[in-house]
FIKOLTOR-731224 format. One record per atom (N, C-alpha, C): atom name; x, y, z; residue in one letter. Coordinates in Angstrom, 3 decimals. Layout:
 atom        x        y        z type
   CA        X        Y        Z    A
...
This chain:
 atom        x        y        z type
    N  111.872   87.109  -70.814    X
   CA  112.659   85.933  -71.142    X
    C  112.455   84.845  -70.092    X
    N  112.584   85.196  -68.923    X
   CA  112.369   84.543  -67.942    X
    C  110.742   83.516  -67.636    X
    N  109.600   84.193  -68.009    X
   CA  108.408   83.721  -68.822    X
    C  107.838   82.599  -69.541    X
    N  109.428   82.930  -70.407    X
   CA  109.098   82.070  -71.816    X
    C  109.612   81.120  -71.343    X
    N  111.263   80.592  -70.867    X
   CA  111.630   79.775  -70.056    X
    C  111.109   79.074  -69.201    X
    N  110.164   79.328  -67.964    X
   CA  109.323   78.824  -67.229    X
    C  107.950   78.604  -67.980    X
    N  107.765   79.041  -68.975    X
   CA  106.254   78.464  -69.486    X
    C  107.122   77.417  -70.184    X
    N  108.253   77.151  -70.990    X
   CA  108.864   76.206  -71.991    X
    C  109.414   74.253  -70.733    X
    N  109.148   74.938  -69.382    X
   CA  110.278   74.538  -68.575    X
    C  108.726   73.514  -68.469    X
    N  107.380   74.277  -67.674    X
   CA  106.321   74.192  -67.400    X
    C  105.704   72.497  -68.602    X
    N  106.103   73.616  -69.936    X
   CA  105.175   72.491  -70.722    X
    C  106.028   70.796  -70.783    X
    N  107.546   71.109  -70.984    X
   CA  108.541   69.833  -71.222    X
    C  107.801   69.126  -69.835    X
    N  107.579   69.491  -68.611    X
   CA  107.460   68.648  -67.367    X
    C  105.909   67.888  -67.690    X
    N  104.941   68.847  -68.167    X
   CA  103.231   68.215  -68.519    X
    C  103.340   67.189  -69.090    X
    N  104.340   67.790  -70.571    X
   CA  104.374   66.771  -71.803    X
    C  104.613   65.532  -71.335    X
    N  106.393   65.397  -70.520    X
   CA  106.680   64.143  -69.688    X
    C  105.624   63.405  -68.669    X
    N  105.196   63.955  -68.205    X
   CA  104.248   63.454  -67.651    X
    C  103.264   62.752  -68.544    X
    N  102.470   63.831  -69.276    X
   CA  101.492   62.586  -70.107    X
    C  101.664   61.781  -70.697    X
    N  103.252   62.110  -71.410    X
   CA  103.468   60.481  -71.684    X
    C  104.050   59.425  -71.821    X
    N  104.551   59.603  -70.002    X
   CA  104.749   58.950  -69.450    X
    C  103.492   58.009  -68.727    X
    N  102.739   58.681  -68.896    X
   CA  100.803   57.961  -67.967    X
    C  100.891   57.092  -68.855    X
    N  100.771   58.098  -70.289    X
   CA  100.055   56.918  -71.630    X
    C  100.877   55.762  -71.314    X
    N  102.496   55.681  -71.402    X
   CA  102.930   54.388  -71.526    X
    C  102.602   53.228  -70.125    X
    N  102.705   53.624  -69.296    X
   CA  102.545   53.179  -68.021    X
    C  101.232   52.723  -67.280    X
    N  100.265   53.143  -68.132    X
   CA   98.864   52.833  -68.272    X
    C   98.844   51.450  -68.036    X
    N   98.312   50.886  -66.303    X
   CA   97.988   49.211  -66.589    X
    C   96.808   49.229  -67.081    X
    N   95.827   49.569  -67.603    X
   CA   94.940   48.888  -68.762    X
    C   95.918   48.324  -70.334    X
    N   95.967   49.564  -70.335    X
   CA   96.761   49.441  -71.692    X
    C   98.413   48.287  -72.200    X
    N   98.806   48.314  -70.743    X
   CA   99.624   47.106  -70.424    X
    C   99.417   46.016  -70.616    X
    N   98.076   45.755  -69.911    X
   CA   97.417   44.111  -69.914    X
    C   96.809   43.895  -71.163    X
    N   96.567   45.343  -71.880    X
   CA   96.064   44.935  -73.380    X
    C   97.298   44.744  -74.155    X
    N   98.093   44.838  -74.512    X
   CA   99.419   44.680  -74.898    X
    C   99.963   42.875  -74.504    X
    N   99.522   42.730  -73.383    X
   CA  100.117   41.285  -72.547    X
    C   99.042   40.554  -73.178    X
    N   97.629   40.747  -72.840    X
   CA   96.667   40.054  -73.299    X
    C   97.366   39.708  -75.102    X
    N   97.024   40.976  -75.920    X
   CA   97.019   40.624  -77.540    X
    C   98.768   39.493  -77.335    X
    N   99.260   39.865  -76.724    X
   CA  100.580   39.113  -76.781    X
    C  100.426   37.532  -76.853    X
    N   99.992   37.410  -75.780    X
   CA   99.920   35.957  -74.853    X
    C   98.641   35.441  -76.271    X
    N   98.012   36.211  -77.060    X
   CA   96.976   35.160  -77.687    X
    C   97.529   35.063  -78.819    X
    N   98.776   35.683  -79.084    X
   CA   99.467   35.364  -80.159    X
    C  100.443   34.293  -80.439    X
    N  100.902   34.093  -79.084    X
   CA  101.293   32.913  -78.465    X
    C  101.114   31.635  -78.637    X
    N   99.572   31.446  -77.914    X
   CA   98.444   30.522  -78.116    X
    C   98.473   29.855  -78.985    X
    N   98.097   30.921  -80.421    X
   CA   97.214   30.459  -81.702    X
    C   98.954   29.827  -82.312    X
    N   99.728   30.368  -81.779    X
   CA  100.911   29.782  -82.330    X
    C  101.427   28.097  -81.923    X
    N  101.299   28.136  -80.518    X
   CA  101.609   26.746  -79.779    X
    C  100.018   26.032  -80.021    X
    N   99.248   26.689  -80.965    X
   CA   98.293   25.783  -81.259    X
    C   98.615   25.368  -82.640    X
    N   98.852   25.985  -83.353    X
   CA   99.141   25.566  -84.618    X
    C  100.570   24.562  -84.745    X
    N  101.526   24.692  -83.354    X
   CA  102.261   23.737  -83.419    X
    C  101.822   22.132  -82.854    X
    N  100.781   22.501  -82.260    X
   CA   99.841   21.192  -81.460    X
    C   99.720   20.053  -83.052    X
    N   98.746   21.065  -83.838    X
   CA   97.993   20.755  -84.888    X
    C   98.925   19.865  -85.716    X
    N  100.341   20.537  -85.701    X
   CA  101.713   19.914  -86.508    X
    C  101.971   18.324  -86.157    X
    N  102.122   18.988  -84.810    X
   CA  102.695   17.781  -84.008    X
    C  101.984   16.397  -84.203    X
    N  100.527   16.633  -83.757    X
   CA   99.369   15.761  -84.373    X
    C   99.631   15.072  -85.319    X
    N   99.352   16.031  -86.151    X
   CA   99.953   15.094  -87.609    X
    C  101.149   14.020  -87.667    X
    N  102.165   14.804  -87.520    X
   CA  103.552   14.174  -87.516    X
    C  103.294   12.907  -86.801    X
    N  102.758   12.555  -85.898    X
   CA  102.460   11.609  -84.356    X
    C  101.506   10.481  -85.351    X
    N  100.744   11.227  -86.220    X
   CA   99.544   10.092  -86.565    X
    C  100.685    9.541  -88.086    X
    N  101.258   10.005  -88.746    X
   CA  101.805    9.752  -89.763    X
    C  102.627    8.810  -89.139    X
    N  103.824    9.098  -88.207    X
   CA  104.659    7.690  -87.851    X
    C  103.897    6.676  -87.319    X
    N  102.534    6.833  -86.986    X
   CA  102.191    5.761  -86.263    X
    C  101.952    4.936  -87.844    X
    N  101.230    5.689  -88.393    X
   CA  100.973    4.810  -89.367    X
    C  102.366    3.725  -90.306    X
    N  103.561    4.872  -90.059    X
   CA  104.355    4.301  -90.622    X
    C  104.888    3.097  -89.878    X
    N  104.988    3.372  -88.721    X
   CA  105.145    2.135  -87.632    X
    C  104.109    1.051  -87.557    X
    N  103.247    1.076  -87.816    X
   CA  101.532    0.211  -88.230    X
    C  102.120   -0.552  -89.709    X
    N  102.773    0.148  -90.895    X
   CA  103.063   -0.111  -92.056    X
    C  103.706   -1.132  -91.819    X
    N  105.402   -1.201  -91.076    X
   CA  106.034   -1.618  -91.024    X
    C  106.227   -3.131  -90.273    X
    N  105.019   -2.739  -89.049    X
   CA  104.878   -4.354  -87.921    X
    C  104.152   -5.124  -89.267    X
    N  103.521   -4.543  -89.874    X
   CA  102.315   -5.378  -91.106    X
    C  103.509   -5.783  -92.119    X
    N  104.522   -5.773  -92.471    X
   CA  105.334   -6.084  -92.869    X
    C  106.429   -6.889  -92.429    X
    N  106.559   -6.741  -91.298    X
   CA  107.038   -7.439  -90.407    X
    C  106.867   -9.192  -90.243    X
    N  105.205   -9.057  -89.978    X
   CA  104.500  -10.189  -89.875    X
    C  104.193  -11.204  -90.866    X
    N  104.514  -10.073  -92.021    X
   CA  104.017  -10.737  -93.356    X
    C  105.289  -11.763  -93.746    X
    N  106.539  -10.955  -93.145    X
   CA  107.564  -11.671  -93.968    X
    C  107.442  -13.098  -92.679    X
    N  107.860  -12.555  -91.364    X
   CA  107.382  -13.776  -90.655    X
    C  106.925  -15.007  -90.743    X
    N  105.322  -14.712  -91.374    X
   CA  104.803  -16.141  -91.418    X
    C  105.509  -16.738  -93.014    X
    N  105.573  -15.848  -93.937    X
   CA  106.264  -16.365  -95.182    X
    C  107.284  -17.468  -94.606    X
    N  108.395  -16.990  -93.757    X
   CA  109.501  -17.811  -93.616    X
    C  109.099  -18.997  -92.036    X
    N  107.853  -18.772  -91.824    X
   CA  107.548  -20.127  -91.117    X
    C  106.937  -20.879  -91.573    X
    N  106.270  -20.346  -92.721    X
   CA  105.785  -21.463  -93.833    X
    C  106.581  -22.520  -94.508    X
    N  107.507  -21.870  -94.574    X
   CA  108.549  -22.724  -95.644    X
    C  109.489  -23.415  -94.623    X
């Protein structure tokens, strides 16, 4: 009985151990951080891409509006 106990006692301590390595593994860490951080990226890139847009659209709408602006302008310095 005593045997079985110390071989049962034996394996729970290996088991903990290995995997505890596996998780604790800095390769496997920085691959985890790495895939992380580029998920990140492609994200604050695709908000770049947004932003862009949004930035070129008001300009235009602000471009729309001085052109309208001007138009009514000279109308009422004409007259």
């Amino acid at each position: 009985m005593k045997k079985v106990l110390s071989i049962l006692a034996v394996a729970i301590v290996i088991g903990s151990c290995v995997s505890t390595k596996k998780s604790t593994d800095p390769c496997l860490q920085t691959k985890h951080e790495v895939d992380s951080l580029k998920k990140v990226i492609a994200s604050l890139e695709d908000e770049i891409d947004f932003w862009k847009d949004e930035v070129q659209w008001r300009e235009a709408e602000v471009s729309y509006w001085g052109r309208k602006y001007d138009s009514i302008k000279m109308e009422v310095i004409k007259k």
